[in-house]
DRENPA-3360 file (N, C-alpha, C; in nm, 2 decimals, always signed):
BEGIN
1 = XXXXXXXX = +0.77/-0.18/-2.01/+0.64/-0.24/-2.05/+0.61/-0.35/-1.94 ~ +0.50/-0.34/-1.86/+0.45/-0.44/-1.78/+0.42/-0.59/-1.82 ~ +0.40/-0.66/-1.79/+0.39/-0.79/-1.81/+0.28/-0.81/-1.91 ~ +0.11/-0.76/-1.89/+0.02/-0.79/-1.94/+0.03/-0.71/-2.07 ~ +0.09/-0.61/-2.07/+0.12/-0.51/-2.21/+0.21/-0.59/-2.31 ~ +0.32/-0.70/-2.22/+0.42/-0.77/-2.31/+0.32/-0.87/-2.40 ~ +0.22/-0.99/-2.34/+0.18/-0.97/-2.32/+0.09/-1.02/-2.46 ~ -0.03/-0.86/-2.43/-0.07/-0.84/-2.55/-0.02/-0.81/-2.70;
9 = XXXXXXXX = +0.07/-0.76/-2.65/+0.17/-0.74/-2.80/+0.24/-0.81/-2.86 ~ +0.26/-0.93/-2.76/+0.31/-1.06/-2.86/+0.22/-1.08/-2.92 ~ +0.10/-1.16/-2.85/-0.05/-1.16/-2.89/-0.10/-1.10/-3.01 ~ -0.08/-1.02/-3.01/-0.10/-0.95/-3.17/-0.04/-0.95/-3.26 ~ +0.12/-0.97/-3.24/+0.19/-0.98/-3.38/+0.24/-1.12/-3.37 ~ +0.14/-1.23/-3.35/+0.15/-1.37/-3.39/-0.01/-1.39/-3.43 ~ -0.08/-1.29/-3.43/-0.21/-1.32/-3.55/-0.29/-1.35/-3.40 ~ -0.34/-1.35/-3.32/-0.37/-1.36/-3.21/-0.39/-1.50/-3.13;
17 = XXXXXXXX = -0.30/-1.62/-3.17/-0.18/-1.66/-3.07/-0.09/-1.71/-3.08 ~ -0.05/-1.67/-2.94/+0.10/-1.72/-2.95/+0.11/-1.87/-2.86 ~ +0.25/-1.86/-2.87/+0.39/-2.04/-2.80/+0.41/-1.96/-2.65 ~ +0.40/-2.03/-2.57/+0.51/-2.01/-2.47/+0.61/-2.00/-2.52 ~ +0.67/-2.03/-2.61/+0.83/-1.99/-2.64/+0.82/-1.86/-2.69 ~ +0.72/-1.75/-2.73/+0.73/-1.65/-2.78/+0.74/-1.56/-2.64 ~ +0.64/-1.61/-2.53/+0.67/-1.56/-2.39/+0.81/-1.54/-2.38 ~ +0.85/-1.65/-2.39/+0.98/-1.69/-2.32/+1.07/-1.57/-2.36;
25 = XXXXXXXX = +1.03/-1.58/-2.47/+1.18/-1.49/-2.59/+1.19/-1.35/-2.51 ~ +1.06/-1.27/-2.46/+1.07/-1.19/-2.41/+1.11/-1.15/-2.27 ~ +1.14/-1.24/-2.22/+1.18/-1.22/-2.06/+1.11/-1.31/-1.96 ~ +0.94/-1.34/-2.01/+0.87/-1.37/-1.93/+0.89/-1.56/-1.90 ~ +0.83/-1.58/-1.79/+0.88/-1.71/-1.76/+0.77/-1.79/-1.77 ~ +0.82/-1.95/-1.75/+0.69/-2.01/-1.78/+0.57/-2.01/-1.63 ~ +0.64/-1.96/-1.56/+0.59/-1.95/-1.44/+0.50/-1.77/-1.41 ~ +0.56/-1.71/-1.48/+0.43/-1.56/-1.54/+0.28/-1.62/-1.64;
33 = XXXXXXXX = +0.33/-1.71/-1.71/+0.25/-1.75/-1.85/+0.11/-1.81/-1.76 ~ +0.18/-1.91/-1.68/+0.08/-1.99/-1.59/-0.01/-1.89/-1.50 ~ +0.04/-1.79/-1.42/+0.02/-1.69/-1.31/-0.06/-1.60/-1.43 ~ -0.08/-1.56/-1.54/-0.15/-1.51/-1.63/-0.30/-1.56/-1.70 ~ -0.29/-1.69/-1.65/-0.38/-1.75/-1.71/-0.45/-1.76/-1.56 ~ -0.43/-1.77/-1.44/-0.48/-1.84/-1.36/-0.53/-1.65/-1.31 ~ -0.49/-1.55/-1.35/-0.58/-1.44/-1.32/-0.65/-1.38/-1.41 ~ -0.68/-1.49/-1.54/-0.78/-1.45/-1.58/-0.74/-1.36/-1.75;
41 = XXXXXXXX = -0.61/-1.33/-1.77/-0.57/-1.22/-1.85/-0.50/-1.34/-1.98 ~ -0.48/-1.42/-1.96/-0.46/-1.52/-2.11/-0.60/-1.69/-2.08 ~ -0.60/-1.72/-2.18/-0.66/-1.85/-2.23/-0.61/-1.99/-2.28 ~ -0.56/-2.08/-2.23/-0.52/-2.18/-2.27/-0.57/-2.24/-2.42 ~ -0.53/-2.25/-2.53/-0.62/-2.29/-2.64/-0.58/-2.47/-2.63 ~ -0.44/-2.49/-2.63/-0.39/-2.63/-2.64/-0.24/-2.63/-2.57 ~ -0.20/-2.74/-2.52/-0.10/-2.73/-2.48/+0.03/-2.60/-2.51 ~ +0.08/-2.55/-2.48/+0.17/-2.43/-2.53/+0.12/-2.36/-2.62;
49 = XXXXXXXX = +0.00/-2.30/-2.61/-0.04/-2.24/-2.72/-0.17/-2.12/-2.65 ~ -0.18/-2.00/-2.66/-0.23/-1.90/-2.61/-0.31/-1.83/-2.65 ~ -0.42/-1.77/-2.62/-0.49/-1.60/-2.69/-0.52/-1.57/-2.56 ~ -0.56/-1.41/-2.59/-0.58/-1.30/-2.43/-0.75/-1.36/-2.43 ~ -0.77/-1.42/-2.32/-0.94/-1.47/-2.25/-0.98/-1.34/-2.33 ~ -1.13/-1.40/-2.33/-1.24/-1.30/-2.36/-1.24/-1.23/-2.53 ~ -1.13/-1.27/-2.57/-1.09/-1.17/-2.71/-1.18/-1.23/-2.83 ~ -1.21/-1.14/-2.90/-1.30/-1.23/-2.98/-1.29/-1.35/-3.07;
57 = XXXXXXXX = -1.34/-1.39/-3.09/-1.30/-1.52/-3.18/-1.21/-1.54/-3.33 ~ -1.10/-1.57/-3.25/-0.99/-1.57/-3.41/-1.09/-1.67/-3.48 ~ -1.03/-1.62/-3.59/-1.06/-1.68/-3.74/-1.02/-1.88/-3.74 ~ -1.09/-1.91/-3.71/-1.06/-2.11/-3.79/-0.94/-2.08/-3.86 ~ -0.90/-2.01/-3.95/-0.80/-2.07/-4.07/-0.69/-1.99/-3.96 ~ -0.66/-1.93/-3.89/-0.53/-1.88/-3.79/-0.56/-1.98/-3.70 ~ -0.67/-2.04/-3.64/-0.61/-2.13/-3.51/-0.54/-2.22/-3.63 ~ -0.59/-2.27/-3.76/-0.54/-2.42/-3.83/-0.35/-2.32/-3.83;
65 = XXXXXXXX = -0.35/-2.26/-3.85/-0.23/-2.21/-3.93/-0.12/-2.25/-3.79 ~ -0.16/-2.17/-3.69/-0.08/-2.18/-3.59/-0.08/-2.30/-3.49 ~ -0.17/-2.33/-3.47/-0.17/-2.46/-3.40/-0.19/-2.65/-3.46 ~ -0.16/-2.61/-3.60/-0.12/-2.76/-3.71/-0.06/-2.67/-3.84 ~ +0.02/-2.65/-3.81/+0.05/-2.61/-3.93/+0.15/-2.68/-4.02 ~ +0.14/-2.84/-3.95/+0.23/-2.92/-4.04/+0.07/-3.02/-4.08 ~ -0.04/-2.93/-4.13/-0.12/-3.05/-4.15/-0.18/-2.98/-4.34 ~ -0.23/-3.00/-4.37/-0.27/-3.01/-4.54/-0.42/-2.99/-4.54;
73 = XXXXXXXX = -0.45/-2.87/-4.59/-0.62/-2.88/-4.62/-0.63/-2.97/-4.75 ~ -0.71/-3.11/-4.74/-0.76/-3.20/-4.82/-0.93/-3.22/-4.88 ~ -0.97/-3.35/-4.94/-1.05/-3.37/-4.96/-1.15/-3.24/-5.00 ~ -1.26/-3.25/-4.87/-1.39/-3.19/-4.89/-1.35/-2.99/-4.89 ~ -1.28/-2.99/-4.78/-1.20/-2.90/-4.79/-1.13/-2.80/-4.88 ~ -1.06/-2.88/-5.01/-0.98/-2.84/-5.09/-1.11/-2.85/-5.17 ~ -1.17/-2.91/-5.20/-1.28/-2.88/-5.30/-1.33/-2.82/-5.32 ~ -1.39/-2.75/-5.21/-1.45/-2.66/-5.20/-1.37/-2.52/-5.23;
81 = XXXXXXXX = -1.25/-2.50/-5.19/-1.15/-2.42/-5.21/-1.15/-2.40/-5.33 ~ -1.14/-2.51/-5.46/-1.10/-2.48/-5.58/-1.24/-2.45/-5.66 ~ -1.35/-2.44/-5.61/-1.48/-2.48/-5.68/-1.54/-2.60/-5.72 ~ -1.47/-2.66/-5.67/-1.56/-2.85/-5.74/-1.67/-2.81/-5.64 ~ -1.68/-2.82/-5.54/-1.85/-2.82/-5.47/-1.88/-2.73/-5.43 ~ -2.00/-2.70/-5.41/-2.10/-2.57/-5.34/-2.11/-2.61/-5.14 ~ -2.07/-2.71/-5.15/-2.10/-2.76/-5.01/-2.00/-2.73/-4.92 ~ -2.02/-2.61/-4.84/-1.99/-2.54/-4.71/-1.91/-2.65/-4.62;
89 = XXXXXXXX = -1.79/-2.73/-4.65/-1.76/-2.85/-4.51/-1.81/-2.77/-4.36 ~ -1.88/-2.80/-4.30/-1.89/-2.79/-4.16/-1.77/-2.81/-4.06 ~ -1.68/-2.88/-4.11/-1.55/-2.93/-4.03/-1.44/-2.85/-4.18 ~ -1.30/-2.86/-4.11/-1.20/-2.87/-4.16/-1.13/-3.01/-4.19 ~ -1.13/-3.02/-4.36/-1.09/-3.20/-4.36/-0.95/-3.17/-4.36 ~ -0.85/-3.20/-4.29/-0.70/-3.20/-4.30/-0.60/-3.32/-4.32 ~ -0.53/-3.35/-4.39/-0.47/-3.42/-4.37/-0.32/-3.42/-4.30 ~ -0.24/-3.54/-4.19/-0.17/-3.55/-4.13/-0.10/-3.70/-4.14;
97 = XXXXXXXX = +0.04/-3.68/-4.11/+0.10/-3.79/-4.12/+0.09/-3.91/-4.04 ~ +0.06/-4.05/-4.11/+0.03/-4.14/-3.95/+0.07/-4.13/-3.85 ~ +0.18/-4.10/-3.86/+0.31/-4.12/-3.68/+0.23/-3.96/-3.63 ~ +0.17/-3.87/-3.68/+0.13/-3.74/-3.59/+0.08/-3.80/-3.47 ~ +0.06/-3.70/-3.32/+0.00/-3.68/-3.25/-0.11/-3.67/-3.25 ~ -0.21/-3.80/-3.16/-0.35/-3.77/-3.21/-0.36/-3.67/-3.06 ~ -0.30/-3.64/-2.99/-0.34/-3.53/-2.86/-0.32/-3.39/-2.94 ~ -0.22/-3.34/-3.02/-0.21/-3.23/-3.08/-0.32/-3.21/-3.16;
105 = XXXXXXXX = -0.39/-3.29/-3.16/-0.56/-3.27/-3.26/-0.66/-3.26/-3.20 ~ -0.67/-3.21/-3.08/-0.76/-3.19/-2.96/-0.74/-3.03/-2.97 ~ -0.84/-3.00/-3.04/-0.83/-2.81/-3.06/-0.97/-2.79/-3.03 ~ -1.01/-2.79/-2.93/-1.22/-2.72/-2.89/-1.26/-2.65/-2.97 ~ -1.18/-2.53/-3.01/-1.24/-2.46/-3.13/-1.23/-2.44/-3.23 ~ -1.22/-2.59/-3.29/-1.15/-2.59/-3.43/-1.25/-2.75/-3.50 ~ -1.34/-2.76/-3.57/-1.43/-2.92/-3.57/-1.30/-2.92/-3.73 ~ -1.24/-3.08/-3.71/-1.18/-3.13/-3.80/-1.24/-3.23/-3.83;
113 = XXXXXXXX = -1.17/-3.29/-3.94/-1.20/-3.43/-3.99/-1.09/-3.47/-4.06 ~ -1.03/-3.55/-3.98/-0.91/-3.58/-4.01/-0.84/-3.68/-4.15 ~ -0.73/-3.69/-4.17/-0.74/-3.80/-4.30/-0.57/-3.81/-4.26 ~ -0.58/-3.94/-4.19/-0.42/-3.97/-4.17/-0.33/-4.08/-4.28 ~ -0.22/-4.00/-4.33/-0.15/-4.05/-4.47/-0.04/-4.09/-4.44 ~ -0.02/-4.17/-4.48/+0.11/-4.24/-4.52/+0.24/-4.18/-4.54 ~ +0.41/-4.17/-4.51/+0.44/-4.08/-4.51/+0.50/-4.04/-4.66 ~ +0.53/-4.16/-4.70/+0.52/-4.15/-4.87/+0.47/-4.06/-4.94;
121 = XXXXXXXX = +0.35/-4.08/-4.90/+0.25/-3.99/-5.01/+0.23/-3.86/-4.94 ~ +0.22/-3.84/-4.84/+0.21/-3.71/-4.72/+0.26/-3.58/-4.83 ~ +0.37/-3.59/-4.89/+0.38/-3.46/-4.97/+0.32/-3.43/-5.12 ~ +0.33/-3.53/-5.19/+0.25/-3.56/-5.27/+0.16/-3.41/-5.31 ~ +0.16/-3.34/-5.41/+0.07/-3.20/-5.41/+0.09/-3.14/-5.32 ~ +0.13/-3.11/-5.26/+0.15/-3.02/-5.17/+0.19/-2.88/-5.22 ~ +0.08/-2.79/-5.17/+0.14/-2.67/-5.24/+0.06/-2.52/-5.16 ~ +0.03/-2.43/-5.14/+0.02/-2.35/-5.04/-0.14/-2.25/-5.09;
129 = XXXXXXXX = -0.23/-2.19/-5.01/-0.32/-2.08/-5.08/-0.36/-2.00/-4.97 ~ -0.45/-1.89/-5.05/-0.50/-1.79/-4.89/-0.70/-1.83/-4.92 ~ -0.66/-1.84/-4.73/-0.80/-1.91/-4.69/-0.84/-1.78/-4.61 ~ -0.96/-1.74/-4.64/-0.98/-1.61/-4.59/-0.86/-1.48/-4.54 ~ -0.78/-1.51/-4.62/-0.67/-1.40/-4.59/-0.53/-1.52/-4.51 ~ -0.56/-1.59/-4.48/-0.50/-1.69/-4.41/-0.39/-1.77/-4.51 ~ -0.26/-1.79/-4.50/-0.18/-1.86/-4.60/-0.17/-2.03/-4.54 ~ -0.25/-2.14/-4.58/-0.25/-2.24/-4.56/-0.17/-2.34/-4.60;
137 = XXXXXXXX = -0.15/-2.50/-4.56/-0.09/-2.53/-4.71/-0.24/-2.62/-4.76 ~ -0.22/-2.66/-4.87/-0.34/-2.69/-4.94/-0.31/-2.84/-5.08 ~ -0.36/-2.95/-5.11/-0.31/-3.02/-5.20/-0.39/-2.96/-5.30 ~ -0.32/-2.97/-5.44/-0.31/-2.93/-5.56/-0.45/-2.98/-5.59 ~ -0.50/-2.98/-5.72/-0.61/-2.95/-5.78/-0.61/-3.13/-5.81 ~ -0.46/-3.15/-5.89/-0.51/-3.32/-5.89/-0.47/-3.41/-5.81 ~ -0.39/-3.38/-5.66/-0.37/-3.46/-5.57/-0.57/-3.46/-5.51 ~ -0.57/-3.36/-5.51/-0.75/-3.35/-5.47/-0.82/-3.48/-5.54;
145 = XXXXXXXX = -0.81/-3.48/-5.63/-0.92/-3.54/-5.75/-0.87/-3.70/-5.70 ~ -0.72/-3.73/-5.68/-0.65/-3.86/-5.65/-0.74/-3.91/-5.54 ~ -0.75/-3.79/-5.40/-0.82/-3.84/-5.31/-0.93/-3.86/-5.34 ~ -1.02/-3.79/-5.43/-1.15/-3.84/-5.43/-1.16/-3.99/-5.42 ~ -1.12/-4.07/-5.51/-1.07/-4.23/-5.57/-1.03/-4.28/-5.46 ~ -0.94/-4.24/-5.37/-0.88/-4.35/-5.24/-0.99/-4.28/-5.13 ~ -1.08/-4.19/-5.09/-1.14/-4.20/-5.00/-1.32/-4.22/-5.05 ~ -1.28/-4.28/-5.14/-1.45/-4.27/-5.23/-1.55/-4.35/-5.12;
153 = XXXXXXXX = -1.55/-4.40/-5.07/-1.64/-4.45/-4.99/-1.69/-4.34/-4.83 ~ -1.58/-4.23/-4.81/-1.57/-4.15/-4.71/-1.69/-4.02/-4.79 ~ -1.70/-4.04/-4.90/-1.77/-3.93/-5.01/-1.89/-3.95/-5.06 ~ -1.99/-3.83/-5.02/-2.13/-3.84/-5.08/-2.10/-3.84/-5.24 ~ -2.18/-3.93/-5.33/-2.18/-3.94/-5.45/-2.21/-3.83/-5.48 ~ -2.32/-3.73/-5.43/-2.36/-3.62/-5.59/-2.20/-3.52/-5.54 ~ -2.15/-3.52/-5.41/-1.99/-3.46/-5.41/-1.89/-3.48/-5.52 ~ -1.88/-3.65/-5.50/-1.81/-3.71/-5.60/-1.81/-3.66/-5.75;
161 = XXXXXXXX = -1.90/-3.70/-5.81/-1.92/-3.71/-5.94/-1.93/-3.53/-6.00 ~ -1.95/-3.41/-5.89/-1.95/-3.25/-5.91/-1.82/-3.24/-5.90 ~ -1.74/-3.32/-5.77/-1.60/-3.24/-5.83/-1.54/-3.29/-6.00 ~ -1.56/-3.44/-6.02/-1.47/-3.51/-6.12/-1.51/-3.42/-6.26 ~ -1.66/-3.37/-6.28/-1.69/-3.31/-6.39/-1.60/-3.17/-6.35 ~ -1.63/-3.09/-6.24/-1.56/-2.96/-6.25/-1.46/-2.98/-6.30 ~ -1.34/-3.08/-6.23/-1.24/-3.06/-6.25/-1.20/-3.11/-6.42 ~ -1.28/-3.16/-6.51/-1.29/-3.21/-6.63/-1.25/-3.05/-6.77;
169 = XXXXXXXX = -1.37/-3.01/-6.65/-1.39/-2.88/-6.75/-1.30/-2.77/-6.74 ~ -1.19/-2.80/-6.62/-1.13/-2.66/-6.58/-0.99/-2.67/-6.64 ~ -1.00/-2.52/-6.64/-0.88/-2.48/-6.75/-0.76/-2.49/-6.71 ~ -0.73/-2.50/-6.56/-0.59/-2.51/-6.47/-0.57/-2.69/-6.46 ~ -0.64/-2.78/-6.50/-0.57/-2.89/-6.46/-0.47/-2.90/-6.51 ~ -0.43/-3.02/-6.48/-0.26/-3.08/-6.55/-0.28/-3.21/-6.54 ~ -0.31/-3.25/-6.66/-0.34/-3.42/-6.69/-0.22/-3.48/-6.64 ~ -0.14/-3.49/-6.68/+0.02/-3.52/-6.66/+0.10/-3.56/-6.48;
177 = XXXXXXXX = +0.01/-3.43/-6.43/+0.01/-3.44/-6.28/-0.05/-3.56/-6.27 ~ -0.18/-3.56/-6.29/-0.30/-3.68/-6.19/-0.28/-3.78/-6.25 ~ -0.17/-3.79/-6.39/-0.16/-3.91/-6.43/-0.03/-3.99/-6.33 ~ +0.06/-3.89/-6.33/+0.17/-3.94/-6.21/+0.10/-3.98/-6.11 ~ +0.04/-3.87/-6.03/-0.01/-3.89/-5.89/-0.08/-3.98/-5.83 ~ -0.18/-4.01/-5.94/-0.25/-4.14/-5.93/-0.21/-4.31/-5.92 ~ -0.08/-4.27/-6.03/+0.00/-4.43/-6.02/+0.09/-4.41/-5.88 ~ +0.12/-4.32/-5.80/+0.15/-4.34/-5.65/+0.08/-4.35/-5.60;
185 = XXXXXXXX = -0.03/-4.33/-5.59/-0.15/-4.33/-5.50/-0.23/-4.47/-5.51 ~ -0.16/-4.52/-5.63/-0.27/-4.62/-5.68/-0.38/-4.66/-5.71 ~ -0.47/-4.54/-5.78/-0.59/-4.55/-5.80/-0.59/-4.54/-5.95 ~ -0.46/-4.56/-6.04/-0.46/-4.51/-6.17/-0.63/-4.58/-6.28 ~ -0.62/-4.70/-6.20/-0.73/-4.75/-6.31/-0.84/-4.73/-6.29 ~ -0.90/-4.70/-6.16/-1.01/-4.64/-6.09/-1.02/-4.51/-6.20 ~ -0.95/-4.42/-6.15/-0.96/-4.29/-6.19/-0.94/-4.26/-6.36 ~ -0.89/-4.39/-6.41/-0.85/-4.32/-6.58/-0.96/-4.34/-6.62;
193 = XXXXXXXX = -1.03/-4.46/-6.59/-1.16/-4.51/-6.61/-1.30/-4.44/-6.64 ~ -1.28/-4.35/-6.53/-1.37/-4.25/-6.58/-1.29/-4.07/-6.59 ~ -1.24/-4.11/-6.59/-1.19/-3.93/-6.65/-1.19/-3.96/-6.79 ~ -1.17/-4.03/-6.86/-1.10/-4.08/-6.98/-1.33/-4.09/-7.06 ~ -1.42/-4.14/-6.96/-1.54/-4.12/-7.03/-1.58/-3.96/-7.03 ~ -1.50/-3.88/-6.88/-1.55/-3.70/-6.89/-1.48/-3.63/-6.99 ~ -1.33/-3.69/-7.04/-1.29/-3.64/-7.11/-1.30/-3.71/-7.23 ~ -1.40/-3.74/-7.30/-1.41/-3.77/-7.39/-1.31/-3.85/-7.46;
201 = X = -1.28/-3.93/-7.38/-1.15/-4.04/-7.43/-1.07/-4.00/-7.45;
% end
């Protein structure tokens, strides 16, 4: 198998892209990977990170997977995911650890909006879903609702007040959760305050 056939076939069975270490694995050196790109037959996406030039446009939720995939779809993001809002985010809201790399967040084809956490809380809900066919990780229904409360000022009000009612009415919460989650988070009195008027006391 020739180089550009190696190649493509890594390329495709890493969702279309790959590491230089997946090069590597095969034979090829970092000195082909470079020599590949500079004729034109691969595309630089982010530091160590690849698709074949010209190929059509991977999916947002495979560049998030492969190139952050130690990051958390949050906020506006996850809401929309579970149904609390109608509103399409234009960006990906993700959350990442303070100490992350803010150069690893330099993805051209990827609009984020970032939400940098603490590392305490960083796992906090954590729990996984499929985003267009894509396996992401994703916070839980009431780590979501917790963020609402700690980034309430980052949140349009008719957002706000559509997720807190959805999530009032829906049959998968877990009071119990958002009641923990909240007293780490520290928004317990914020948030009992009015869940406690949606939920009818």
């Amino acid at each position: 198998m020739d180089k550009i056939d190696a190649v493509k076939s890594i390329i495709k069975n890493n969702g279309g892209i790959a590491k230089t270490a997946d090069f590597v694995a095969v034979g090829l050196t970092n000195y082909d990977v470079a020599n590949l790109c500079k004729e034109g037959y691969l595309e630089r996406l982010r530091q160590g990170y690849y698709q074949l030039a010209g190929q059509e446009d991977i999916k947002e939720e495979q560049v998030l997977a492969s190139l952050l995939p130690e990051s958390i779809v949050c906020v506006e993001s996850a809401l929309f995911y579970y149904g609390y809002s109608d509103f399409l985010p234009r960006q990906w809201s993700i959350a990442v650890p303070r100490t992350f790399s803010r150069t690893k967040l330099k993805i051209d084809s990827l609009a984020t909006k970032i939400y940098y956490v603490q590392s305490d809380l960083f796992e906090i809900g954590k729990t996984n879903g499929y985003f267009n066919g894509v396996r992401l990780a994703v916070y839980d229904r009431e780590r979501t609702i917790c963020d609402c409360f700690k980034y309430r000022t980052k949140l349009d009000s008719e957002i706000f007040n559509k997720a807190l009612n959805a999530y009032a009415v829906d049959k998968n919460k877990n009071l119990s959760n958002l009641s923990s989650y909240a007293k780490k988070m520290r928004v317990y009195k914020k948030l009992m305050d009015v869940m406690e008027v949606l939920l009818g006391g």
